[in-house]
C-alpha positions, 0 to 999 in steps of 0.5 A: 939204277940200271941201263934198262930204267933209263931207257925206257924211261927215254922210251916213254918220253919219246912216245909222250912228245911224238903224242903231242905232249911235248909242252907238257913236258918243257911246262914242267922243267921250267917250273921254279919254286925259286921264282913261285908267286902269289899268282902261280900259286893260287892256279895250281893249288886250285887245279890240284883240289878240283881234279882231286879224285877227277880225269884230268880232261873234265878240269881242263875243260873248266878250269878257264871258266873257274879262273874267271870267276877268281879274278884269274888267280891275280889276287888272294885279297881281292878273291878273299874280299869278294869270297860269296861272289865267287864262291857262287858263280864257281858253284855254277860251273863246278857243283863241289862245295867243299873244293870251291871253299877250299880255294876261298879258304886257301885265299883268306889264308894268304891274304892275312898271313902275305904269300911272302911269309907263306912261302918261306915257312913252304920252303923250309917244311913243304910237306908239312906246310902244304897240308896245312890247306884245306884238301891237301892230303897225304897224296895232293900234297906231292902233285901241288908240291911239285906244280910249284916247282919243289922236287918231288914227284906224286904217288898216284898208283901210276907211279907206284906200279911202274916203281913197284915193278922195278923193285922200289917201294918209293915212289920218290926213291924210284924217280930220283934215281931216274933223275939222276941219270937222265939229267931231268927233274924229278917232276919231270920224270914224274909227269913222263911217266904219267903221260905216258901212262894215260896214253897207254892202258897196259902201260905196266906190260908195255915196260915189262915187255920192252926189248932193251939192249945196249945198242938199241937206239932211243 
């Protein structure tokens, strides 16, 4: 990888904090596959299928109201047992019936098979493991795998063009070598990116064009 990745790689990263998504960014790097709950998981398993296919900011303004109506994520069994409860004050805030069912049925899961054996059989296959839930494609399976803190990094077309345009066919290829030179995970590699992209439309130009010389300070 060569010095002009890196560095605008730091660009982006600076642009990311000086917006004010600092948080973003330490939330991401602090995320722990290893320290990974029953909580955590249903939280983020539950943001990855509601903005399947949805802006980022129309979740955010739901997903508190959402998180009410499943008891805050706290338990799998008491979400499966009380399922037609929360299934209809959920409807009412956020009218998909296939995602809100997904959230049930990813929570009946956990509560006959305990999140302990779920997490083992994750951390030995995640890819494959993760697709066995409901609403977890080809795509959402890499942004929930590393909600959760396994190092990958999702190939939303954000990260595939700025791949793209450096000459890696892999999204995953592009980030880790990234991650290897910055010192960041991959995640966090991933999600500087795709900040970075939401703050600026013609993100792709913006890199392309970037003057980067070996003393230019970043």
């Amino acid at each position: 990888m060569d010095y002009e990745l890196l560095q605008k790689y730091n660009f982006a990263k600076i642009i990311v904090r000086e917006f004010g998504f600092h948080h973003e960014i330490h939330w991401q790097s602090k995320v722990s596959f290893e320290d990974l709950d029953e909580e955590t998981f249903l939280r983020e398993f539950s943001w990855v299928v509601l903005s399947s296919g949805m802006k980022n900011t129309v979740i955010e303004k739901k997903f508190g109201p959402i998180s009410n109506c499943f008891y805050e994520w706290k338990s799998a069994s008491l979400i499966a047992k009380n399922c037609i409860k929360c299934f209809e004050s959920a409807i009412q805030i956020f009218n998909n019936k296939a995602k809100i069912n997904a959230i049930i049925d990813a929570a009946t899961k956990i509560s006959k098979q305990g999140f302990a054996n779920i997490k083992k059989l994750i951390g030995k296959d995640p890819i494959h493991s993760l697709q066995k839930f409901k609403f977890i494609g080809p795509i959402t399976v890499y942004h929930l795998a590393k909600n959760i803190g396994l190092d990958f990094a999702k190939p939303d077309r954000h990260l595939q063009r700025i791949a793209s345009m450096h000459n890696y066919s892999s999204v995953q290829d592009f980030c880790r070598d990234i991650s290897k030179h910055s010192g960041d995970s991959v995640p966090v590699v991933d999600i500087v990116f795709w900040r970075f992209a939401t703050i600026e439309p013609d993100y792709v130009n913006v890199l392309y064009s970037l003057n980067i010389t070996p003393n230019s300070p970043m």
